[in-house]
N, C-alpha and C positions, 0 to 999 in steps of 0.2 A: 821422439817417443822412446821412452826405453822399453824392451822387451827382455823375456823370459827364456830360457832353450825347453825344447818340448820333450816332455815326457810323457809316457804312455800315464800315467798317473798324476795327474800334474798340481795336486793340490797343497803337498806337504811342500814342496818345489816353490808353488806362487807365493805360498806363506813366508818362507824363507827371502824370496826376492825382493816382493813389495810389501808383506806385511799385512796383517788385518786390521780391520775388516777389511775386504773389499770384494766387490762385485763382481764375477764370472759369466760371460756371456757365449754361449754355444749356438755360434753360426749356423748349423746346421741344423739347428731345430727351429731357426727364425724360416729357413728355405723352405719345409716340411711343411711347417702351420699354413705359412703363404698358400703356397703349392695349394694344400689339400683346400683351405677358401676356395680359389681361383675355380678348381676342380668343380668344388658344389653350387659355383653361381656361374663357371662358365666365364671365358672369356672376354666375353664383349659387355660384360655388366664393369660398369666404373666403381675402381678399386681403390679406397682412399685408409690411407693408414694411419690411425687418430696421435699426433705425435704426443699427446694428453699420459698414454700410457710410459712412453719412452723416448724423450725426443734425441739421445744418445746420437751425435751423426752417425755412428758407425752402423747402428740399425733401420734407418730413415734412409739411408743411401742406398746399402743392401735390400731393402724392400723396393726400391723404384727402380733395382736394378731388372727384379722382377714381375715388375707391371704394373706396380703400387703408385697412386698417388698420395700426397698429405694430405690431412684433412686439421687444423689450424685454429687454435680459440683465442688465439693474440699476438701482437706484433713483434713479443719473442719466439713463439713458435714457428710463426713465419721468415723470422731471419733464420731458425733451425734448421725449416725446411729448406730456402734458398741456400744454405751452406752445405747440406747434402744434395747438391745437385739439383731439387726438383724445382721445375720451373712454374711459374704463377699458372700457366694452363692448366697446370695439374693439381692444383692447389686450390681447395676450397675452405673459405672461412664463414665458419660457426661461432657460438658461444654466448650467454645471457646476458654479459657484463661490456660487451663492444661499447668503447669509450669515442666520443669526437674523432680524438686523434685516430686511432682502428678507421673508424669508418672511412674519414679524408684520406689514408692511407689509399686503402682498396679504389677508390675513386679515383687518385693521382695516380697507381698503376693503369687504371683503365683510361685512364685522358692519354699517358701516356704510349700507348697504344700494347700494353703488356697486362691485360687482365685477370684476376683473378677466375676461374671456373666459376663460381659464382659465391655469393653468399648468400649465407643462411639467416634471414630476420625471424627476431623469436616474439614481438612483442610489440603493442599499436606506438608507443613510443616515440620507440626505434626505426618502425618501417616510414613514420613520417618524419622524423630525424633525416634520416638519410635520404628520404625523398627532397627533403630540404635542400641537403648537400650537395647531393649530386648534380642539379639537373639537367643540361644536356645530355651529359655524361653516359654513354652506351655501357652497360652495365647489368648482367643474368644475376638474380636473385632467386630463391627458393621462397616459401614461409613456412616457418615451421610449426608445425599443430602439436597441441596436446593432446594425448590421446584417448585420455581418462580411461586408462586399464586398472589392473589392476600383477602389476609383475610377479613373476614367482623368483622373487629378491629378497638380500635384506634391505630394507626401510631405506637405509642410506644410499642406496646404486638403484630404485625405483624412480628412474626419472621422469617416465611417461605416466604416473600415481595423477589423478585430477589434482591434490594437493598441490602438485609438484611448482615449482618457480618455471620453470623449461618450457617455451612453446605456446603458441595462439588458442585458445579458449573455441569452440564454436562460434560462439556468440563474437568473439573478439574479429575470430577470419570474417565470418557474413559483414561486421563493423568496417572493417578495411575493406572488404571488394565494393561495398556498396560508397564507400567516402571517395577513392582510391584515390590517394593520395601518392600516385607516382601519374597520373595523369599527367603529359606534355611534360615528364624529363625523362630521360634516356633509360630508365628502368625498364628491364624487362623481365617479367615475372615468369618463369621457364616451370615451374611445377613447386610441390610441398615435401618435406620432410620430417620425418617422425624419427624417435629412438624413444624406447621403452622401457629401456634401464639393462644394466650388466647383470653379467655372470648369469643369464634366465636357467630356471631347472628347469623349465618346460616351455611348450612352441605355443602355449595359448596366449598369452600374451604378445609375443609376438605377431601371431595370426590377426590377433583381436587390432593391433594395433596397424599392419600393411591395409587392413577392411577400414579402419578409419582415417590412413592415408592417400587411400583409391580414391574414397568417397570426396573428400576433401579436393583430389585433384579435379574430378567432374565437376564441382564447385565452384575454383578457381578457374576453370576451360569457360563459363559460362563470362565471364570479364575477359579474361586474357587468353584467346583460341590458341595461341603458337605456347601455349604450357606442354610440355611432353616429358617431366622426369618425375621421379618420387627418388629419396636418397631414403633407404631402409631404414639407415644407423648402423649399428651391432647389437650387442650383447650377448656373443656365444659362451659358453661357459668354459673352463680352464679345470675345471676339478668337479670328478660326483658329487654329484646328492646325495644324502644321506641313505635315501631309499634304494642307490645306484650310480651308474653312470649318466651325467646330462645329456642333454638332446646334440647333434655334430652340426656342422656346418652344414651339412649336407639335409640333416632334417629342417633345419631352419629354412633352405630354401625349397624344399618338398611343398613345406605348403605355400608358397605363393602358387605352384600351378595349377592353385583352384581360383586363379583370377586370370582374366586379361589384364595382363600389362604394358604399360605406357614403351614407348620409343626408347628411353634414356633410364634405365635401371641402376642402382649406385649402393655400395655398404660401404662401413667405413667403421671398421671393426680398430681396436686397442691390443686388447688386454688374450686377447684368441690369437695372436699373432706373438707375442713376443715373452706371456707369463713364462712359459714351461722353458722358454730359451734362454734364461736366468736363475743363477743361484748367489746367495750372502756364504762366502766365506768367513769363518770366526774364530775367534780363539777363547777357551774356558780361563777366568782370571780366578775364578774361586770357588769352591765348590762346601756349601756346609750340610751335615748332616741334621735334618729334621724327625727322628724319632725312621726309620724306613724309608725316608725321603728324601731324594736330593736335591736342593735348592742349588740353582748354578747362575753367577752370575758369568755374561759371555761381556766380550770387548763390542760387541754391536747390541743396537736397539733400536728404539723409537726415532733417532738421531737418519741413521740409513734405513729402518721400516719402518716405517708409524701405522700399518694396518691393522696389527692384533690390537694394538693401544686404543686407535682410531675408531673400530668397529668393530673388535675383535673376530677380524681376519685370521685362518688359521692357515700355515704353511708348513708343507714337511720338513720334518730336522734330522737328518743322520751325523749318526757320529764314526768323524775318520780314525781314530784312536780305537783300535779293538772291538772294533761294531760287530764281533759275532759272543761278544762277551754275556752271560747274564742282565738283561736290563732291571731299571731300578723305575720306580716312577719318579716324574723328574718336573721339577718348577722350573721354567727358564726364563730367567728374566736377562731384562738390559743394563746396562752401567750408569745410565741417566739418572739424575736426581729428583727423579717423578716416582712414584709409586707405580703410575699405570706402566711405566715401563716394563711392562711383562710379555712373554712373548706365548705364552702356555703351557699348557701341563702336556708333556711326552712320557712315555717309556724310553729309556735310553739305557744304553751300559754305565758302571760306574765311571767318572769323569772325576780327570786331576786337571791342575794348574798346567795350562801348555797345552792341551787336546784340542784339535782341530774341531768345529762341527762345519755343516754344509748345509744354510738352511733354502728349502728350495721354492720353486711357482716364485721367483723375485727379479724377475723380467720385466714384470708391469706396475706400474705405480709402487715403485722401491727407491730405486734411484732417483726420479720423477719428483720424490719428493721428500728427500734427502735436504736435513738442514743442518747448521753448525749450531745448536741451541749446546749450550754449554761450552762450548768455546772446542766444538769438534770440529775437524778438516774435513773435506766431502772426501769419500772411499775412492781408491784408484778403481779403474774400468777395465776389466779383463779379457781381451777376447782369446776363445779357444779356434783359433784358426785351423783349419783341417790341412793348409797347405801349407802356412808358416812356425803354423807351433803355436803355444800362447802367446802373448802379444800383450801389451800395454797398451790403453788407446786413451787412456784418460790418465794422467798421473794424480796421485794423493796430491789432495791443494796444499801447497804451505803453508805454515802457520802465518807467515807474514804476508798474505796477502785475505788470509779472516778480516770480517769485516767487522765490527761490531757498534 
């Protein structure tokens, strides 16, 4: 790997070594976030870290350093997670799109005497699919319900919405306990799990949603007595509300203790864990004057973010170039040859060709989903090591090995 010498300032320095764009990733905010989780649900609750948001090893490893399991939506993320160390015990797999191959996977770990923690079935399908596959095969499953909330999200991250594709219907779970189609093969239905949707402003939907995962598991108990887990999900939020600050970790788990709960307790948080522990390093390539307004195109966009484009995600942008200067209002856009390539409207200082920006909350689902459309290399991988200095952990892809 090549690395960087550390500077108390270290951004004009990384620009200079590797170049932008590229990704910075600060260790010590990923330790922090953890931490303070751990803190609001307690240690003996099962800790799974969604690699969905980040499956970077260097952040996957770090997190199981301190107590984190993965939590796994395909049999790339599960080679991620085995590559940062965590082992298939700690490792549970989810996800609405589990192909053949996925499933026989999980089942060949378990013949093999190296199991998955359990998986997660969303859908009557599926649960007979796999009851199919499996069946001797000694093998902990979850189901997963929908919860028909109503999230305090936007549209796009409201997974537990009745709309939603995510998850067993009422009528769907009653369907499967009453057919049950894991009868006489080695499936054991261990409890249900719910998620709600990301970034919640508020704990009603969540609340609304653990009352319609309880119920669900007294449900399930009435088929399969040795059920004892519920997996919460996530969705803590990373950034205020408009109105304020969101709800912590700590409030999200405040109100389950208006419930008796089950034996085996579990989250399995993302984007609460590693947003704020990332930033997009950039560089201004142009900048034009629109009547009082500066349009700036930067060397990053939709390519390393696709969230402002995506859903109009909004993230903070500071500028390292004379950031105490007079600000201007500022269009920023990406290099890409989309339109939507926009990243939003800021106040900013005035901006020349060469000025660094730092745009930040780019920890979770940034790199995650980072593509070469236009014929771009994936951004080198930064980490700000507290005891080594920065650090290189991903190097810029070559051009000759784009795929196209």
């Amino acid at each position: 790997m090549a690395s960087v010498a550390p500077d108390h300032s270290p951004y004009p320095q990384l620009a200079e070594a590797v170049g932008t764009p590229a990704y910075v990733l600060d260790p010590a905010a990923i330790d922090a976030a953890a931490d303070s989780a751990t803190q609001a649900f307690g240690e003996h609750w099962i800790r799974s870290y969604s690699l969905k948001a980040n499956p970077l090893p260097e952040v996957v490893s770090r997190l199981h350093a301190r107590g984190w399991g993965a939590n796994v939506v395909s049999l790339g993320e599960w080679e991620a997670a085995r590559r940062a160390g965590v082992p298939n015990a700690e490792t549970t797999m989810e996800g609405i799109g589990k192909t053949d191959a996925e499933l026989r996977a999980a089942i060949a770990a378990a013949r093999d005497g190296d199991p998955l923690r359990w998986v997660s079935l969303e859908t009557l399908d599926e649960a007979r699919r796999f009851a199919q596959l499996c069946g001797p095969v000694p093998l902990d499953v979850l189901l997963r319900i929908n919860p028909a909330v109503r999230p305090e999200t936007h549209a796009g991250l409201a997974v537990g919405s009745a709309e939603s594709k995510f998850g067993l219907r009422g009528a769907e779970l009653r369907t499967l306990l009453d057919t049950d189609p894991f009868a006489g093969t080695g499936i054991r239905v261990r409890g249900v799990h719910v998620h709600v949707g990301s970034q919640l402003g508020e704990v009603t939907a969540w609340r609304n949603g653990a009352h319609a995962a309880l119920e669900a598991l007294d449900l399930v108990r009435t088929k399969h007595s040795g059920a004892d887990t519920v997996d919460f999900g996530g969705g803590f939020p990373v950034l205020g509300t408009p109105s304020g600050p969101g709800p912590s970790a700590a409030d999200f788990a405040a109100v389950l203790t208006e419930h008796e709960l089950p034996a085996r307790c579990a989250i399995e948080p993302g984007r609460a864990l590693v947003a704020e522990a990332g930033a997009l390093l950039a560089s201004v390539l142009h900048v034009r004057d629109l009547g009082g307004t500066q349009q700036v195109v930067l060397d990053t966009g939709m390519t390393e973010l696709i969230r402002p484009a995506l859903y109009g995600a909004r993230h903070p942008v500071h500028a390292l170039t004379a950031p105490d200067a007079p600000v201007l209002p500022t269009e920023l856009h990406g290099p890409v040859c989309e339109s939507a390539d926009r990243i939003g409207h800021y106040e900013l200082p005035a901006l020349h060709r060469g000025d660094l920006v730092l745009i930040g909350m780019a920890g979770a689902y940034s790199s995650a989903l980072e593509t070469t459309y236009n014929g771009r290399p994936h951004a080198p991988k930064v980490s700000l090591d507290p005891e080594t200095g920065p650090r290189v952990v991903q190097d810029r892809e070559r051009l000759a090995a784009l795929r196209f």
